[in-house]
N, C-alpha and C positions, 0 to 999 in steps of 0.2 A: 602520595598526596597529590590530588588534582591542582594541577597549578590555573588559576582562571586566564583562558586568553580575553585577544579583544570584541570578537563577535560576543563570547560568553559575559564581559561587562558591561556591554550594550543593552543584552536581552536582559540581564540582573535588573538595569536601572530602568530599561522598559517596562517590565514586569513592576517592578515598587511602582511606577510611576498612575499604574492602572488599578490600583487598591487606594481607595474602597468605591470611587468614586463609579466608576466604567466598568468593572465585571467584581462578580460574589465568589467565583473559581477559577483560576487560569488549571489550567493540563499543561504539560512542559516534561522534561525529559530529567534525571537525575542519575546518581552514580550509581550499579548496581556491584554486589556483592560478588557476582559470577564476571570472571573475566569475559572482553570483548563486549557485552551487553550493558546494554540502559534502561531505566527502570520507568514508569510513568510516574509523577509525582502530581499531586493536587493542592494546590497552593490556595489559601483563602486569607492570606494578609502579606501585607508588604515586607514584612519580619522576615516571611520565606522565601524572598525571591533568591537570596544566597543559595536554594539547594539547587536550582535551574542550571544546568550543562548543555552544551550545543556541540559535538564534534561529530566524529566519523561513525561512529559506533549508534548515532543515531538513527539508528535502519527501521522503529517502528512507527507505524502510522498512526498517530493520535487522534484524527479524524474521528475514530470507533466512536471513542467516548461523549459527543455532545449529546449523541441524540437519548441518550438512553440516560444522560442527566438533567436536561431539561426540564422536566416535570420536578426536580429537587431547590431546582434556586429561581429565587423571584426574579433574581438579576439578570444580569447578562454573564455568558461562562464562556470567556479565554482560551484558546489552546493555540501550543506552538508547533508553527508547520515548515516543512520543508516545501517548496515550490511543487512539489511531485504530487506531495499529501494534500494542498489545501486543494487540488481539483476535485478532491469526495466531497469538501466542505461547500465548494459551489453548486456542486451535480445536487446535493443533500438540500441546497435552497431553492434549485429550479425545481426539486420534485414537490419545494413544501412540504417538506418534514423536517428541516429546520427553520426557523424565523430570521432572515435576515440581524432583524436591528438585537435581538437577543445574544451572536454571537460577534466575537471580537477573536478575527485568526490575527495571529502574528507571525508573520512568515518571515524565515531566515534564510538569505541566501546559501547555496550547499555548496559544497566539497567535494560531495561525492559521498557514499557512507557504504562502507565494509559489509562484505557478506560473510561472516565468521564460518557458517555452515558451509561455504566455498573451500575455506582457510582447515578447516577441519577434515574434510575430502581428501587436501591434496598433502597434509602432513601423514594421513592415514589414520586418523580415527583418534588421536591421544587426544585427553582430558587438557584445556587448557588452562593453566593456572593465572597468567596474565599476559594482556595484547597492550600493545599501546604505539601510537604512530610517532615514526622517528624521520622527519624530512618527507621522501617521496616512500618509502619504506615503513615495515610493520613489523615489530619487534615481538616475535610470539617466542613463549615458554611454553612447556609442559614438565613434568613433574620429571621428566628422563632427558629432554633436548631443546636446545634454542636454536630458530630459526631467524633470518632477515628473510623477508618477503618483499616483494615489487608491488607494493600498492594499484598499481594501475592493472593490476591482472586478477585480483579479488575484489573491484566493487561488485556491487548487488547488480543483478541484468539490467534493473531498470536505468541504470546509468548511465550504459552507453548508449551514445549518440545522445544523452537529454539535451535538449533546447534550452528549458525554462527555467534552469538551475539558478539563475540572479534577475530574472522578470517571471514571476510567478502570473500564470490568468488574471489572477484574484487576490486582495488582502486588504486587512482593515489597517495595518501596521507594516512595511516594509524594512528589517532590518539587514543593511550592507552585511557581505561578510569577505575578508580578504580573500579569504582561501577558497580561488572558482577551480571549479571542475574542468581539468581539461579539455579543450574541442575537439568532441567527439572521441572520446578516448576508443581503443581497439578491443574488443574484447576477443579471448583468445579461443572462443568457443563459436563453432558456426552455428548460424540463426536456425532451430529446430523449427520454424512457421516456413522458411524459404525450404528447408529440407521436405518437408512435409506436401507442400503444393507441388512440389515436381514429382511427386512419388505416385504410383497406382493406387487408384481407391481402394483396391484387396491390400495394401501395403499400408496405406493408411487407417482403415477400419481394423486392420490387425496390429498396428502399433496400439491405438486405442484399444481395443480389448485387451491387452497385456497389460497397460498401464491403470485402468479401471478393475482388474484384474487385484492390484495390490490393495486399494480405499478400504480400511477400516473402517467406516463412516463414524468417523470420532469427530465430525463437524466441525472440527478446527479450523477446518477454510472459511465455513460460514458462519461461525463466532466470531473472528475477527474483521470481517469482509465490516467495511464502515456504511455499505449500501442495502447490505441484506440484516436490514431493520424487522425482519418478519419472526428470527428465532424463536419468542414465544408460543408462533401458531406455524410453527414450520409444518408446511406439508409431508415431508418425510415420516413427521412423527403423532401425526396425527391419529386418532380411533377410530373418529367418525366424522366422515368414512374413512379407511385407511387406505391410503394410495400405495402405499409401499412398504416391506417388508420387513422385520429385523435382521434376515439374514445378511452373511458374509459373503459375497463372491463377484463374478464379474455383471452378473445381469443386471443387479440390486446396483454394485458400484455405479455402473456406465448409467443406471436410471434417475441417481440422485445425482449425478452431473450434469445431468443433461438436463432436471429441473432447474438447478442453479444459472447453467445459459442461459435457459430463457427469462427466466427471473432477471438476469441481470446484461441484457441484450442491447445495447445502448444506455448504458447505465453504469458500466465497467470504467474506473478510468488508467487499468492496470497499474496499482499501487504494485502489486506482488506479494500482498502480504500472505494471499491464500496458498500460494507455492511456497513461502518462506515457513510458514509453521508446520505443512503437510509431516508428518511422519515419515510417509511413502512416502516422498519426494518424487512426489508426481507435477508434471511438468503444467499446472493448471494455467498460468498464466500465458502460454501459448494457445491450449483453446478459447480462452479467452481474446487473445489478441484478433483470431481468426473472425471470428465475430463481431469485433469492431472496424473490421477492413468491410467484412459486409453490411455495416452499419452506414459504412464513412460513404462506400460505393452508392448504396442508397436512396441517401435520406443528406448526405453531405455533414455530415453527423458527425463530431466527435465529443465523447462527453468529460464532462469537467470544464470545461475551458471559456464557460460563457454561464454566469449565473443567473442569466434571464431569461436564456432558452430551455424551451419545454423542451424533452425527449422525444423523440419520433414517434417511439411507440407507447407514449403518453397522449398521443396529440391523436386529429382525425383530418384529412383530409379528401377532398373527393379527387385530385389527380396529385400524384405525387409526379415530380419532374423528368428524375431518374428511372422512373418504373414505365415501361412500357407495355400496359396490358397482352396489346393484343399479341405480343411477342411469347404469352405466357402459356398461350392453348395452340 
C-alpha cells in the first residue's frame, strides 16, 4: 500500500485546488502495476487528484504529452514536472508550439529518480517483482533474491551533477520537496562524451558505427522525444519522396540519427528519455550532449532554460559573435 508522503500531499491538494477553475486536464504521475515504474495518469476533476504520486521512480517525462493534446481541451492542460522535465516545456513555448497562457506546469522539487534499467544490469537481468526506497537505500526483490542497493549509484545519468533539482528555469506553480538531491552526487560510471573527445576520429567514427549498427528503427527515441513534434510527417517514413529506407543495419541506422541531430540541434534539453526507452541501449543522449557543447560554443545557447529565447538555429543573424567567418576558408 502506498503510504502518501509530504511532497505527495502537497501536489494532491495543489492539483484539487486547480479544478475546474485553471486547467480541463492536469498529466501527473501514478502507481503502476510493474514494479519500479509509474504510470502517466490524466486527471479531469478534483475527485482524482488522490491518484497523483511524486517519488523516485518518477523517471518519465510528461512534457511529451501537452502538445499533441492541445487541440483536445478548450482549457488550459496541467502537467507535473520535475525541474529537468519542465525545460521541454519552456523550449516547446519559445519554439511556439505550445501557448504560453494555455499551459499550467507544476513543478516539483526532485530527489533524484532511479534508473531501474541501471538496477536491472547490475543484478543481471532477473524480472523484478517489487522496488521500493528504504532511507538512502533500495529494496529490490526478484522472484529468486533480495537485494539492498546504495541508492546513490542507480540514479538516472541525468542526475548527476543537476543544478536545478529545487530552482527549476521555469514554472507556473513551484512545489518544496524535503527530499533534495545530493550535491553533485558521484556517479560511478566515467563520462562516455569526455572518453569520446580524447579518442582518434577513426576511434570515434568506429564507436559510432558499432553502436548505429544495433538501431532497430523502432522510433522509440522519437515517440517519446517531447521536441520531435514531427512523428506524423517523419521524414524517415515518408513516400514521397522517400529519403530513407526500410532497411536494418548500420547505414540506414547512423542515417536516421543523424536526421534526428539535426532536427534537434539546439532544441535538445537532454531529458534522456530517448536513451531510456532505446532497446539497443544505445548511448543517444551523449550524441546528443556533444551537440549542445557545440551549440553552447556557438551561439551561447543552451536550450530550455529561458522561455523567451528563440533558438539559434530558429533565428537569422548577419554576424554571429562567436563565429568567425573569415577563420572558416
Amino acid at each position: 500500500m502506498h503510504k502518501e508522503t509530504a511532497v505527495e500531499k502537497k501536489l494532491r491538494e495543489t492539483a484539487s485546488g486547480l479544478f475546474p477553475d485553471e486547467v480541463e486536464c492536469l498529466v501527473g504521475y501514478t502507481q503502476s502495476d510493474i514494479a519500479g515504474r509509474t504510470n502517466p495518469v490524466f486527471i479531469k476533476e478534483k475527485a482524482e487528484a488522490g491518484k497523483l504520486i511524486f517519488d523516485r521512480f518518477c523517471i518519465n517525462n510528461l512534457s511529451v504529452y501537452p502538445y499533441y493534446m492541445k487541440d483536445e481541451f478548450m482549457g488550459s492542460i496541467g502537467v507535473v514536472l520535475k525541474p529537468c522535465d519542465v525545460k521541454s516545456i519552456a523550449q516547446l513555448i519559445s519554439e511556439e508550439l505550445l501557448d504560453k497562457k494555455k499551459i499550467k506546469s507544476v513543478v516539483v522539487g526532485c530527489g533524484g529518480v532511479i534508473d531501474i534499467k541501471r538496477i536491472q544490469r547490475n543484478i543481471g537481468g532477473g524480472r523484478i517483482i517489487s522496488a521500493a526506497q528504504s532511507g538512502d537505500s533500495i529494496e529490490i526483490n526478484t522472484a529468486d533474491k533480495s537485494y539492498t542497493l546504495k541508492m546513490a549509484d542507480f540514479y538516472a545519468e541525468k542526475c548527476y551533477g543537476c543544478r536545478i533539482y529545487d530552482s527549476p528555469p521555469y514554472s507556473d506553480i513551484f512545489i518544496e520537496n524535503d527530499e533534495k538531491l545530493p550535491v553533485v552526487p558521484q556517479n560511478s560510471n566515467p563520462d562516455l562524451l569526455d572518453i569520446l573527445e580524447k579518442s582518434e576520429l577513426e576511434e570515434i567514427l568506429a564507436f559510432w558505427e558499432k553502436e548505429f549498427s544495433r538501431c532497430i528503427r523502432c522510433y522509440a527515441c522519437r515517440n517519446i522525444c517531447p521536441m520531435e513534434v514531427c512523428r506524423d510527417r517523419c521524414i524517415a517514413q515518408l513516400d514521397l519522396p522517400r529519403w530513407q529506407s526500410g532497411k536494418i543495419n548500420s547505414d540506414e541506422g547512423k542515417f536516421f540519427q543523424l536526421i534526428r541531430v539535426m532536427h534537434l540541434a539546439g532544441r535538445c534539453t537532454e531529458c534522456g528519455e530517448c536513451q531510456r526507452v532505446c532497446p539497443a541501449n544505445i548511448p543517444l543522449v551523449t550524441f546528443m550532449k556533444k551537440v549542445n557543447k557545440e551549440i553552447l560554443r556557438l551561439f551561447d545557447y543552451v536550450p530550455g532554460m529561458d522561455s523567451q529565447a528563440r533558438p539559434p538555429l530558429l533565428t537569422f543573424k548577419n554576424v554571429e559573435k562567436n563565429i568567425k567567418e573569415e577563420e572558416l576558408f
